[in-house]
Residue frames as a rotation matrix with the C-alpha (Angstrom) as fourth column:
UNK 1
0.727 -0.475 0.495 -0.73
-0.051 -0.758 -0.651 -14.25
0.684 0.448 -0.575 10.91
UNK 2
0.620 -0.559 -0.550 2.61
0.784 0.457 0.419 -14.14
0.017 -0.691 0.722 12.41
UNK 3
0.889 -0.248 -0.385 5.21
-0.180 -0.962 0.205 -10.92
-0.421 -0.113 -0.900 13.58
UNK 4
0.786 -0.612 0.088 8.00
0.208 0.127 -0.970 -10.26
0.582 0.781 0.227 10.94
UNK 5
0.546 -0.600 0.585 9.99
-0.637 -0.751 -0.175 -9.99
0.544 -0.277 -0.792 14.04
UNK 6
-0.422 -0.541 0.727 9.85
-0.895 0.376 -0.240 -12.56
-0.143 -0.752 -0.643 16.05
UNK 7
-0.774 0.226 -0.592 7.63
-0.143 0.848 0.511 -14.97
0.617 0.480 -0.624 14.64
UNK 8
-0.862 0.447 0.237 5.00
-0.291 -0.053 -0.955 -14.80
-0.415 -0.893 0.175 17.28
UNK 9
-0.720 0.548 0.425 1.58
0.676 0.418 0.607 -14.93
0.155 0.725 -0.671 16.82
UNK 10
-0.954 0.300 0.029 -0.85
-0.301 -0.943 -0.140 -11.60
-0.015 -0.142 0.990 16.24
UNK 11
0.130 0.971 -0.201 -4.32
0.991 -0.136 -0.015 -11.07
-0.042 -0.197 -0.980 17.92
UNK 12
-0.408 0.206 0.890 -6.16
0.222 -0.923 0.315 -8.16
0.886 0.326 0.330 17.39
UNK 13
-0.507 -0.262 -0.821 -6.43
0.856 -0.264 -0.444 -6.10
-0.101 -0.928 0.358 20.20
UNK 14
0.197 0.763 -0.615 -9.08
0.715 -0.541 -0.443 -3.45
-0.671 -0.353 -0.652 21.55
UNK 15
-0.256 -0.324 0.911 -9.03
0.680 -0.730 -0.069 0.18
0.688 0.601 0.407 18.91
UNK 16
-0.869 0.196 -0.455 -9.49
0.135 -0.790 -0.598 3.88
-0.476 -0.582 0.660 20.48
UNK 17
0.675 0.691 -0.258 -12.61
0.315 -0.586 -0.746 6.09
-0.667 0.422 -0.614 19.07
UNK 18
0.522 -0.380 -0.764 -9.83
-0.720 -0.676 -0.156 7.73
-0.457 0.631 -0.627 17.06
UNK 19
-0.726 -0.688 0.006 -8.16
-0.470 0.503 0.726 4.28
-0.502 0.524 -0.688 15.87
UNK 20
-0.050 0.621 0.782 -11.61
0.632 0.626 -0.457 3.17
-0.773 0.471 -0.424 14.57
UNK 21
0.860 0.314 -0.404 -11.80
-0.193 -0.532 -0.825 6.09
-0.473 0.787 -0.396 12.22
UNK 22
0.494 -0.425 -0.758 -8.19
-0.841 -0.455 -0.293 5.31
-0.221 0.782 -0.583 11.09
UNK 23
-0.647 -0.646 -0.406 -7.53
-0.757 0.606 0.243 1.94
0.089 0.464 -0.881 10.97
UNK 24
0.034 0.667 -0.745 -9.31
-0.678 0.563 0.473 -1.20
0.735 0.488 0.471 9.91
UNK 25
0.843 0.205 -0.497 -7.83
0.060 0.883 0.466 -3.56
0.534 -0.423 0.732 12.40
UNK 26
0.366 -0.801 0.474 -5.00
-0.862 -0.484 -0.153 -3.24
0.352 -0.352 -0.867 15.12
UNK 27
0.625 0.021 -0.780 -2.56
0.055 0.996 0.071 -6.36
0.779 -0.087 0.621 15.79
UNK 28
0.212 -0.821 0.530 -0.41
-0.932 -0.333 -0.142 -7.29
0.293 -0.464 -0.836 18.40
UNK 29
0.131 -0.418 -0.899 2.24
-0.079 0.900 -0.429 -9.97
0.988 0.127 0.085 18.91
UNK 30
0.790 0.334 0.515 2.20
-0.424 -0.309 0.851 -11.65
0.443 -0.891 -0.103 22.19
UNK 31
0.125 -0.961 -0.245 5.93
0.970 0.170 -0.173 -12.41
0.208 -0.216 0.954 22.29
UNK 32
-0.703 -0.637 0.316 7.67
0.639 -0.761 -0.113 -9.13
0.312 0.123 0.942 21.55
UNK 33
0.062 0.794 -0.605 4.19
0.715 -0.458 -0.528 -6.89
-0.697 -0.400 -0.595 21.81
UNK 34
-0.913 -0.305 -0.272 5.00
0.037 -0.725 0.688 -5.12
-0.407 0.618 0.673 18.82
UNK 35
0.313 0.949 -0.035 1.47
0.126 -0.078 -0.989 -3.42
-0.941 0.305 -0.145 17.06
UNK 36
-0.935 -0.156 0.319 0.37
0.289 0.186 0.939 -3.67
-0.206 0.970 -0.129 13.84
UNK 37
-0.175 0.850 -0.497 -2.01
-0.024 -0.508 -0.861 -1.63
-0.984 -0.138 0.109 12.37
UNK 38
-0.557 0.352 0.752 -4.19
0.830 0.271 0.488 -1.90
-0.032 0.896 -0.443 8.79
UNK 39
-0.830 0.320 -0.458 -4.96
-0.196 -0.934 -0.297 1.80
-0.523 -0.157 0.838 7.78
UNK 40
0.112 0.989 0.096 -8.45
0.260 0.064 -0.963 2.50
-0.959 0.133 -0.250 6.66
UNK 41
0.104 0.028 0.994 -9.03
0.934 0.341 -0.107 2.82
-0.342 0.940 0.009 2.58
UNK 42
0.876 0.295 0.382 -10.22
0.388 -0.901 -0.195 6.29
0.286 0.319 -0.903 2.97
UNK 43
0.645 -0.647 -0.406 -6.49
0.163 -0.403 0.901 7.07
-0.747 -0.647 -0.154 4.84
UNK 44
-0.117 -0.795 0.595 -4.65
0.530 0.457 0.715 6.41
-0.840 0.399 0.367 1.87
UNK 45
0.531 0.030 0.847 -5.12
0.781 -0.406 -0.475 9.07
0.329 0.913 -0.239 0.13
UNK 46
0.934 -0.344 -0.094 -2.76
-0.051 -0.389 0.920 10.62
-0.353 -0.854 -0.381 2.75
UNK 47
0.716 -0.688 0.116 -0.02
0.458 0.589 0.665 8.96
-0.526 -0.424 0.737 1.98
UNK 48
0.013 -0.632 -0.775 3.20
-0.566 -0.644 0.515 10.18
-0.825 0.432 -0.366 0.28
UNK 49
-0.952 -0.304 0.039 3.79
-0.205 0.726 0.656 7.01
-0.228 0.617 -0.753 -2.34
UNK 50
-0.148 0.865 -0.479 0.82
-0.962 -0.013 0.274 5.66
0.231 0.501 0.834 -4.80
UNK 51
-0.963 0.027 0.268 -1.07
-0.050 0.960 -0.276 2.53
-0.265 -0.279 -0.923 -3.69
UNK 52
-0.804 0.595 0.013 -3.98
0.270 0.345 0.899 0.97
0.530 0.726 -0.438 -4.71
UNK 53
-0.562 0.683 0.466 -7.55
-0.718 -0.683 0.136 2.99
0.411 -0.258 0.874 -3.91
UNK 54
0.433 0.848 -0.307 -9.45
-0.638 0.529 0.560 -0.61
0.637 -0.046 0.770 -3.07
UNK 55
0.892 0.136 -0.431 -7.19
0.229 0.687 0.689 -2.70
0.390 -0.713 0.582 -1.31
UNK 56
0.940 -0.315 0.129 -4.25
-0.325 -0.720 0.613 -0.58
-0.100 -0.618 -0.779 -0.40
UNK 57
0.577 -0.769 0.277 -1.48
0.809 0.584 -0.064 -2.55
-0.112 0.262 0.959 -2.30
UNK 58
0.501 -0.566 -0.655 2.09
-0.366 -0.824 0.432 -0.62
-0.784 0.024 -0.620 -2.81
UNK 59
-0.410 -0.803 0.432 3.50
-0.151 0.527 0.836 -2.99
-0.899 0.278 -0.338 -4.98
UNK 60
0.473 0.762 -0.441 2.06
-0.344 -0.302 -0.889 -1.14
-0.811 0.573 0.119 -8.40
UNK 61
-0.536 -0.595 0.600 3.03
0.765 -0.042 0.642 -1.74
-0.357 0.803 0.477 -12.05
UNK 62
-0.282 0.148 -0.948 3.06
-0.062 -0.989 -0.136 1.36
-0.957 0.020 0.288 -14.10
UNK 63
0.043 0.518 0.855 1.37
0.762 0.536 -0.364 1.00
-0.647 0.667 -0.371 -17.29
UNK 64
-0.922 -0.380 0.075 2.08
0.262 -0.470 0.843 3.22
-0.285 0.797 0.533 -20.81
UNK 65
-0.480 0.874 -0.077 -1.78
-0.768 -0.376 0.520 2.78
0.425 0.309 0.851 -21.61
UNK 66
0.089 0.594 0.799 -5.20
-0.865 0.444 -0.234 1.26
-0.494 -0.671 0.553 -20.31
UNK 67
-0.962 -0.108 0.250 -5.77
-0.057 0.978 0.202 -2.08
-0.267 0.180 -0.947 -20.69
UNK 68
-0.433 0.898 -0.071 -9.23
-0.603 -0.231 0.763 -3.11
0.670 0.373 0.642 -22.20
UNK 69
-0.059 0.616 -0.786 -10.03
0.196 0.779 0.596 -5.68
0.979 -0.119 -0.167 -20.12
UNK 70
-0.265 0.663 -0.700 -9.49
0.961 0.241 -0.136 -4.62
0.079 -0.709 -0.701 -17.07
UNK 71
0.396 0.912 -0.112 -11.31
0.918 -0.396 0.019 -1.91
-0.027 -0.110 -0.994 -15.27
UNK 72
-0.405 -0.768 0.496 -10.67
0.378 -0.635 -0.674 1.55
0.832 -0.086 0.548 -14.51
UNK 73
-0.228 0.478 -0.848 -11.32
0.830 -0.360 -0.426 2.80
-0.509 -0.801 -0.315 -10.56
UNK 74
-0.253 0.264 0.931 -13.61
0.534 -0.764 0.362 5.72
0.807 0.589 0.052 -10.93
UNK 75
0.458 0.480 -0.748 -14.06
0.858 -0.458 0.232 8.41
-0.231 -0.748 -0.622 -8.47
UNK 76
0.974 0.132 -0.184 -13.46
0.110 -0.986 -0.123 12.23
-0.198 0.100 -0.975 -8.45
UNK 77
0.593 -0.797 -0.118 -9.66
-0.420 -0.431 0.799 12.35
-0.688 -0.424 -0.589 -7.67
UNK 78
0.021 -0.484 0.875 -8.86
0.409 0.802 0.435 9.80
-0.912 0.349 0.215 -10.17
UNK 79
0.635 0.704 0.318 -10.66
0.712 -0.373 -0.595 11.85
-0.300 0.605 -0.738 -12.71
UNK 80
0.924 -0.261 -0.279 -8.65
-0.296 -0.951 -0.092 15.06
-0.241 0.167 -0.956 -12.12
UNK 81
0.078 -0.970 0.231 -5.56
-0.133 0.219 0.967 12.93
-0.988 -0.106 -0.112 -12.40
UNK 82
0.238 0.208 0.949 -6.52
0.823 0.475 -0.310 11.62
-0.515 0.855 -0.058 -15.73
UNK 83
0.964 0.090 0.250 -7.44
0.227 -0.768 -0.599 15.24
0.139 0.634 -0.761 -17.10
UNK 84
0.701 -0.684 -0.202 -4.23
-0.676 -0.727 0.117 16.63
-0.227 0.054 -0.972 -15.91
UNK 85
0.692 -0.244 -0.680 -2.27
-0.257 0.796 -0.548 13.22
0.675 0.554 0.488 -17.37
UNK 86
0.167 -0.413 0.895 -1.38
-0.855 0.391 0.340 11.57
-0.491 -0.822 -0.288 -14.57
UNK 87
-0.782 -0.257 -0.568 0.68
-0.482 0.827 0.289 8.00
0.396 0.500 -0.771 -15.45
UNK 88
0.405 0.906 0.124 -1.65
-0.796 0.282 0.536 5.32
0.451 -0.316 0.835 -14.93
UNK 89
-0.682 -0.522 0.513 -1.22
-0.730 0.446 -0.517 2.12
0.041 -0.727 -0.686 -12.46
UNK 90
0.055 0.665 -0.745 -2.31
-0.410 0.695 0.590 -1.25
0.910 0.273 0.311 -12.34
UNK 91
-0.486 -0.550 0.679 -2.47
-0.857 0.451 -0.248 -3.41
-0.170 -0.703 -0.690 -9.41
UNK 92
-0.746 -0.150 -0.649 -2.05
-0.405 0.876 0.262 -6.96
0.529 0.458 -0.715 -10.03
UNK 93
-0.915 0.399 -0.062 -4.47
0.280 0.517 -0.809 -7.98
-0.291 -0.758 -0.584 -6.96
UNK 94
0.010 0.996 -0.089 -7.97
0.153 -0.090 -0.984 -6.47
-0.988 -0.004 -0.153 -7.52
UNK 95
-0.579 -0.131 0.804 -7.06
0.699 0.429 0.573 -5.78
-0.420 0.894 -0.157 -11.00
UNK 96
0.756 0.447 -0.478 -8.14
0.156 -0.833 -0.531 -2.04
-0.635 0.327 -0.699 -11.11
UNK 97
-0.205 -0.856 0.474 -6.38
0.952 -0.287 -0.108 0.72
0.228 0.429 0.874 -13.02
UNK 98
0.838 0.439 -0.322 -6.55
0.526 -0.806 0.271 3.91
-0.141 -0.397 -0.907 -11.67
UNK 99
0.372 -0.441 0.817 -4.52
0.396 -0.721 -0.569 7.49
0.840 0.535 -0.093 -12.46
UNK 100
0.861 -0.357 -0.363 -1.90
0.195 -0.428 0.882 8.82
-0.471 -0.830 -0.299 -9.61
UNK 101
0.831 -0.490 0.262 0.89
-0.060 -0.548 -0.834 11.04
0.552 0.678 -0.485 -9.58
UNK 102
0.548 -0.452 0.704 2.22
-0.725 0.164 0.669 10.15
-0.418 -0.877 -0.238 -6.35
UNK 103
-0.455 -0.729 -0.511 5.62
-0.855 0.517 0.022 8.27
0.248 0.447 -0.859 -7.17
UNK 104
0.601 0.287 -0.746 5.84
-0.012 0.936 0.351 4.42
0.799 -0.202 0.566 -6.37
UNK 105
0.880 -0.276 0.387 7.06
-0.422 -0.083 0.903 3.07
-0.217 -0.958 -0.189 -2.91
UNK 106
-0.154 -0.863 -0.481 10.77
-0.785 0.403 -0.471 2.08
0.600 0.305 -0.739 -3.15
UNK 107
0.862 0.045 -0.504 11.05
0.257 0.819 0.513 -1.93
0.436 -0.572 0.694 -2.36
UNK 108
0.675 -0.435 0.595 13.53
-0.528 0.279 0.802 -2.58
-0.515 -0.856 -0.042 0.63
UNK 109
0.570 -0.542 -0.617 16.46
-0.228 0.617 -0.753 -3.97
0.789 0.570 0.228 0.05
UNK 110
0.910 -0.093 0.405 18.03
-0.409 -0.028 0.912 -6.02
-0.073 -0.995 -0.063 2.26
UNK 111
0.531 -0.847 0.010 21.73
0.742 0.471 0.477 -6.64
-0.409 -0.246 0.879 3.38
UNK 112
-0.012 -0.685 -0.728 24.81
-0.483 -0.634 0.604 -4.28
-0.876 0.359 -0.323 2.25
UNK 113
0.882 -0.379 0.281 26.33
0.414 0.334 -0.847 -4.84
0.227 0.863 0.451 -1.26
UNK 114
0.301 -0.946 -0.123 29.82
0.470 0.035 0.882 -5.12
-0.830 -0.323 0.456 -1.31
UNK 115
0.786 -0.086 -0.613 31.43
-0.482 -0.707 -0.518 -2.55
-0.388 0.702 -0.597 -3.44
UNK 116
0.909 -0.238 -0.343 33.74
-0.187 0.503 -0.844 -3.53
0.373 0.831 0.412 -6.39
UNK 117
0.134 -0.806 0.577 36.72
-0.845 -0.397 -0.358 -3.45
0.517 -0.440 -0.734 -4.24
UNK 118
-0.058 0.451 0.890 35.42
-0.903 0.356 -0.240 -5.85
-0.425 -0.818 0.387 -1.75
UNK 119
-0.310 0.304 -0.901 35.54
-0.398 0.819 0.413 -9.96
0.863 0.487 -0.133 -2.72
């Protein structure tokens, strides 16, 4: 693995008692020292934006109806979404579907755009 900053390379690097309960794995680059941190599955129901319940993807497609083939994630919270018709969400990686109301994460966009003025 390498830092989207500087290009370095990231070792993992000692957790607190309180960073084992909330992340999976802490990096750090030994150019720049910048950390990097991999929240825990169970954290992510925290979050503000909908991501995937198994492997913590953001990058969802929203789906009109289920799919037959693949699954659906089942657990308690997913459930109440369903009943109260939450949209439903696929993620392309583990290939769940699972019910959240929690918008999607806007993607980054990088550089300016040059307004219509502007050549």
């Amino acid at each position: 693995m390498s830092c989207i900053v500087c290009g370095g390379s990231l070792h993992r690097c000692r957790r607190s008692l309180l960073g084992r309960l909330c992340y999976q794995a802490v990096f750090r680059c030994e150019q720049c020292r910048r950390r990097y941190t991999a929240w825990q599955p169970w954290a992510n129901m925290f979050k503000t934006y909908t991501n995937c319940p198994k492997c913590g993807q953001t990058e969802m497609e929203r789906r009109r109806s289920l799919d037959g083939i693949d699954r659906v994630y089942q657990n308690p919270a997913s459930w109440l979404q369903r009943f109260l018709l939450a949209p439903i969400y696929h993620c392309r990686d583990c290939r769940i579907q699972f019910y959240d109301w929690r918008p999607r994460k806007q993607a980054r966009t990088g550089g300016r755009s040059a307004s219509a003025g502007e050549v």
